[in-house]
Each structure stands twice: as C-alpha cells, then as structure tokens.
Steps between C-alpha positions, in 0.01 A plus 500: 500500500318855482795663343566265249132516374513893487866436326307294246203705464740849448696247240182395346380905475818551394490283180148639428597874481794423268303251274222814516772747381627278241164456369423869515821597332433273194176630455612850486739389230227364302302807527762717377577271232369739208483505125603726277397679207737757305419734223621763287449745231655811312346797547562826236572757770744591734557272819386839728156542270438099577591552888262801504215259378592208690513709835169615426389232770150580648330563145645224271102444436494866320681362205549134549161314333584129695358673790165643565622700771788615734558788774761615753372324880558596888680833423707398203617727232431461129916447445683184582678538822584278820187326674287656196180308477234439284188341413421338145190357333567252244249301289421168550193424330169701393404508880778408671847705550805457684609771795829544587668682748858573435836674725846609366731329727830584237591830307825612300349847374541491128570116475217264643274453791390211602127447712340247700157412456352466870095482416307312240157344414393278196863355436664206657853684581690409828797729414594759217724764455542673177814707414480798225785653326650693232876424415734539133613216315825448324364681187423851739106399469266566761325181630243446790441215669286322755655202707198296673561249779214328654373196647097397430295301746407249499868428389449266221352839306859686543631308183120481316469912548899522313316592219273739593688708688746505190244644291386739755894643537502552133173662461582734815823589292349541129267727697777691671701511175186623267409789776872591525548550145155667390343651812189299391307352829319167540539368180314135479739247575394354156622769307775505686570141439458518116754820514752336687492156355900473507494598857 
C-alpha cells in the first residue's frame, strides 16, 4: 500500500514537471515572437564612406539630431565591434527622455551589425534588436538600412508602437544619409524631413 502511494505521488510529480515545461516552453515562444520593421534608403557615396559612418557606434549623438546624447560605455571603443556597447539619450518629452543601453551581439565588417538593447527607462520595450547596414542594389547604388525587431510590453502596444518605430527608422536613416553626403552634424529632424520628403 506504501509503494503504490509513492508510485502515485512520483506519477502525479511527474505530470506536474512536464505540464510546467510545456507551459514554460510556450511562453518563451511568445516572448520571442517579435515584430519587424524594415527600411531603406540610397545614399550618394560609396558603400565603404556609409560603413565608415555607420561604424561610428559610440558617438551617433555627434551628428545624429533624434538623440540628445550618446557615448561609448564599460570600456567600449568609439567603432562598431563585437560586445561594443553604448548608452543613448533620446527625447521623450520636454522633461522626460528615454535611456537606452545597447550591445553588438552580430558583425560582418563592412556589411551590418546588429545590437541588442539590454537597459532602458521611459519606454515600454520587452525586447529589441536593431540591425544596421549598408549593401548595393541592382542599379550599383549604395543603400543603408536598419531592420528593427521588437516586442513592447505590455504586449498589446507591440502592434500600436508599428508606427512609431517606423518613423523613428526613417528619421535615424535621413539623418545618416544627410551627414553622409554633406558632413553637416545634427541637422533638426524637421529640416531633414522637408529635404527628404521622397524618402
């Protein structure tokens, strides 16, 4: 009688552990379940000139007006390499801006390199990484390119944030494009926007 209740108790523990894992295992599908947001653009210059700006990780915020603020962290150089990190200060509103902290976790010198953003405040992400790359099209023109995949939380916001995060991957690569082609730093993103209208 003892051994068939400690038979029915393992069998009961048993069934909880797998139902556990099961659960467990969906949820970490959901949470990798991530939008994404793709965008490109011609630049006038040669693919190495755009790699040379877009490796210039640590001090995007020298040139690039959508942020208030960037830097190289914990040891980090200024050019995009493995583990490179940095932090970013973005505007939110008049008193309020968003802080990210952000790793390279994928490089092809030349081509892309891809970083995950580890540390925020004031912005409701659960997951990001953002890809940035220069390639040539069919025609032999230099484009760049940002490729965004994130999840928001609360969830519901991933789809509501599409948008957003749209506009911010164009402005990051109107700003990218202007500096690249005229050496001109933080130009208002308004300008920008009335320059590049067909962008």
């Amino acid at each position: 009688m003892f051994m068939k209740k400690i038979k029915i108790q393992l069998f009961t523990l048993l069934l909880i552990l797998t139902f556990s894992s099961q659960i467990s295992a969906r949820n970490s599908e959901k949470e990798i379940r991530l939008k994404i947001i793709e965008y490109e653009m011609v630049v006038n210059v040669a693919p190495e000139k755009a790699w040379e700006i877009l490796a210039s990780y640590g001090d995007v915020g020298t040139y690039h007006a959508g942020l208030n603020s960037s830097s190289s962290i914990n040891g980090s150089p200024n050019e995009a390499e493995m583990d490179c990190e940095r932090i970013c200060y973005i505007p939110r509103t008049k008193r309020k801006e968003i802080m990210v902290k952000e790793k390279i976790i994928a490089i092809k010198e030349g081509e892309y390199y891809t970083y995950d953003v580890y540390e925020w405040e004031n912005f409701p992400i659960k997951k990001m990484h953002n890809t940035f790359g220069v390639k040539t099209n069919d025609k032999g023109e230099t484009v760049i390119y940002q490729i965004t995949n994130f999840r928001m939380k609360p969830g519901f916001l991933t789809g509501l944030m599409k948008g957003r995060l749209r506009k911010g991957a164009r402005e990051a690569l109107i700003s990218y494009k202007h500096y690249m082609e005229t050496g001109e730093k933080r130009v208002a993103l308004k300008e920008l926007k009335k320059t590049y209208k067909a962008f």
